[in-house]
N, C-alpha and C positions, 0 to 999 in steps of 0.2 A: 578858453579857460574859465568859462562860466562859472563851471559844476566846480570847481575849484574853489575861485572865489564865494561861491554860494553855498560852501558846505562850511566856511567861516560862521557865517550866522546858522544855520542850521546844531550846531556844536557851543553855541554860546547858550540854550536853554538847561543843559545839566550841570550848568559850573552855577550857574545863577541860582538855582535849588541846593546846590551844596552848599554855596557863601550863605544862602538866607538862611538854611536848617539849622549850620553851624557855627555861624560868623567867622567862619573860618576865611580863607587868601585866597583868590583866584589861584594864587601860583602852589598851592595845599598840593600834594603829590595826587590825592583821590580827586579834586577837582581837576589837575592837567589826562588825568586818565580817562577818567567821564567825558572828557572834554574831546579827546582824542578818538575813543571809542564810537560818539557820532559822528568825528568828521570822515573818520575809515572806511565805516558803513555807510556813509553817503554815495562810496563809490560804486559799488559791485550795485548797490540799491537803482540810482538814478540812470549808470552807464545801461545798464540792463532795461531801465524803463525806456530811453532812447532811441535803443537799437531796435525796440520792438515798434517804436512809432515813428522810425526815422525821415518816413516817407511825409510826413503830417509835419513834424520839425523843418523838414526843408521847405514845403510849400509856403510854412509860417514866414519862413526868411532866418530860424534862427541857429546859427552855425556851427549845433553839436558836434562835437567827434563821430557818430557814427553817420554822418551826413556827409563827411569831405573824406571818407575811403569807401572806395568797392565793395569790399569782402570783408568790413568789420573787423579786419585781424588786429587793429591797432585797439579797439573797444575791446574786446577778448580778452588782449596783453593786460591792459588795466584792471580790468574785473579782477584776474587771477593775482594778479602785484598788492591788491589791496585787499584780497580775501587773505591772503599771506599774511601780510602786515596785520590784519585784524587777528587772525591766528595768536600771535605774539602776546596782546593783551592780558589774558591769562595769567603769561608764564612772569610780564613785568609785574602785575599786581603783585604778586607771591614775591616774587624776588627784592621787592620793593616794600615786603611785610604789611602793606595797605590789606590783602586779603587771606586768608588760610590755604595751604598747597593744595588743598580739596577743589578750590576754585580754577587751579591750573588743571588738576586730573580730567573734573568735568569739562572743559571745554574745550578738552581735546577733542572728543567725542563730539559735542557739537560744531567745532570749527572742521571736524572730518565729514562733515557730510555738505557744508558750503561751500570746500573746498574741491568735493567731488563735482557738484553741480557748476562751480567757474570753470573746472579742468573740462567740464562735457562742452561744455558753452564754446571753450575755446578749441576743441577738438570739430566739434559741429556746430557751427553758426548760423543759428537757423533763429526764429524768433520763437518754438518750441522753447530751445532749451535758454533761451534769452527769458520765456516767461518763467521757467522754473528756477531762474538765479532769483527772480524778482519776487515770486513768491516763500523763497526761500528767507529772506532778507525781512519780511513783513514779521515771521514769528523768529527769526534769529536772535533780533535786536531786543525784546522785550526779558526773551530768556536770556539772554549774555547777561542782561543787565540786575535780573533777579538771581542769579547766581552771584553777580558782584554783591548784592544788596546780603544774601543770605550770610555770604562765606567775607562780610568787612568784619575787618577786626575792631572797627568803631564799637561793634555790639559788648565787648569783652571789658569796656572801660566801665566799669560799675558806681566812680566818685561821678564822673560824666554825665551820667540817665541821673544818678538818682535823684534829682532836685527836679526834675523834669518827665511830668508823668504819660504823655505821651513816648517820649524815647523809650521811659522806663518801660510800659507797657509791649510798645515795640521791640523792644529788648527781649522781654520776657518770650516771646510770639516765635522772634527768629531763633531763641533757643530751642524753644519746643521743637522748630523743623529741624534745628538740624539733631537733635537727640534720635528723632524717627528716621533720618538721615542713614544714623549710623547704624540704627539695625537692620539697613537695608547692603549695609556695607562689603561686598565683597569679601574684603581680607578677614573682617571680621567671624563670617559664616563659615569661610571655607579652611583657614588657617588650623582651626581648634581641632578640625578632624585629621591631618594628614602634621601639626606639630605640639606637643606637650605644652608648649608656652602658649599657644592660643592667643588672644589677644596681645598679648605683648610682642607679637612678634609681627603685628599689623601695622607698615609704615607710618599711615595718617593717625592711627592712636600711638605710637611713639611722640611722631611730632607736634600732637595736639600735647602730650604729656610733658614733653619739654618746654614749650611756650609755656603751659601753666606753670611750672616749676622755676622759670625764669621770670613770672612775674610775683610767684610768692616770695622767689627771693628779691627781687627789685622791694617789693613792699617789706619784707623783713626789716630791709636793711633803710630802709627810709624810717620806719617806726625806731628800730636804735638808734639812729641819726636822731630823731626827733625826741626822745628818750633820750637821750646824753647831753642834748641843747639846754631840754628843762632842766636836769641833775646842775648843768653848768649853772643856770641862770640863779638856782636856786640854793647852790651853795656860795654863789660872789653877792646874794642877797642877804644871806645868814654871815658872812664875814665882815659885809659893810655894817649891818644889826651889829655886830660885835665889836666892832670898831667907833659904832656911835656910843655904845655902852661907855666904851671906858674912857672915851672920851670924857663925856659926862660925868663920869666918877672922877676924873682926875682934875676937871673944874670943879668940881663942889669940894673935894680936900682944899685945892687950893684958898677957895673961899673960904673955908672954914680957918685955915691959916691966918 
């Protein structure tokens, strides 16, 4: 259970970047995912490095899994179980509103071709296709995680950056891709030719148009919330003024009595 326990620490360096960038909680929903996200990848990563050196691992004395079976089928099982599971991340960010559904779309695409590679691996167990899960795993990890980084909805909180001219800056940057993004878009290109509605009838600029629309109103109505509070504050100000008034007048008749 090494590689288990030693994908704990391995997993602790992207929570620790998110609490310090943001002050945010370990237990922040984009921290337990960042966090999950490397210990997932540790697997297919390191089972994979194993199985190709497992002759050198045994001599060492030290008692990986692909060292106490034969024919690797149990390293295989694993590789495939946890390229799975890594699959998943995507579609929890989205569903979890941490990321835009663009970030689930894309990495379908990318969890389909590491997925092909664990299914070869475990179909033929040869250290071949053991090197190509591993080399697979070295650029997997960097892009999952700039797809995370492009497509957070962190970027979209504008009170957030704006006191903060690196976020801001960085803010500005990840708009820009994903603007270029969109007119790389699919639905967008192909939609206008074959329906009248063109654009509008492009999932992800639907859904992009709704979350904006649900945050103008969230801000709408925080502004008349905060507009109604002043009005209040500012007429129990002007009735108390008016209450001292006559107070006052009604002591000075007296005194004058």
């Amino acid at each position: 259970y090494n590689t288990w326990v030693g994908a704990v620490v391995g997993a602790i360096p992207p929570v620790m970047g998110w609490t310090a960038a943001t002050g945010g909680s370990i237990m922040d929903v984009e921290a337990l995912l960042l966090g999950s996200t490397l210990y997932l990848w540790q697997m297919p990563h390191f089972f994979a490095l194993s199985f190709m050196h497992r002759v050198d691992y045994q001599r060492g004395g030290f008692a990986m899994v692909p060292c106490l079976e034969p024919d690797g089928e149990r390293t295989a099982s694993i590789v495939v179980r946890y390229a799975w599971y890594l699959s998943a991340v995507p579609f929890v960010a989205t569903a979890a509103e941490v990321t835009s559904s663009m970030f689930a779309l894309e990495g379908v695409a990318l969890n389909a071709y590491a997925l092909t590679m664990a299914h070869r691996f475990q179909r033929e167990r040869t250290n071949a296709n053991a090197r190509k899960v591993f080399l697979t795993s070295l650029w997997y990890l960097p892009c999952l995680l700039m797809l995370f980084l492009i497509h957070s909805k962190s970027w979209d909180d504008e009170k957030k950056n704006k006191n903060d001219f690196i976020a801001n800056y960085l803010s500005g940057q990840i708009h820009y891709v994903r603007e270029k993004g969109r007119e790389l878009c699919v639905h967008e290109a192909v939609l206008p030719m074959i329906t009248s509605q063109g654009k509008d009838s492009c999932p992800i600029s639907v859904a992009t148009r709704q979350t904006t629309s649900r945050n103008i109103s969230t801000t709408a109505v925080h502004e008349a919330s905060t507009t109604a509070t002043s009005m209040e504050e500012a007429l129990t100000t002007t009735v108390n003024a008016a209450a001292g008034t006559k107070s006052g007048v009604t002591s000075a008749e007296n005194l004058n009595q």
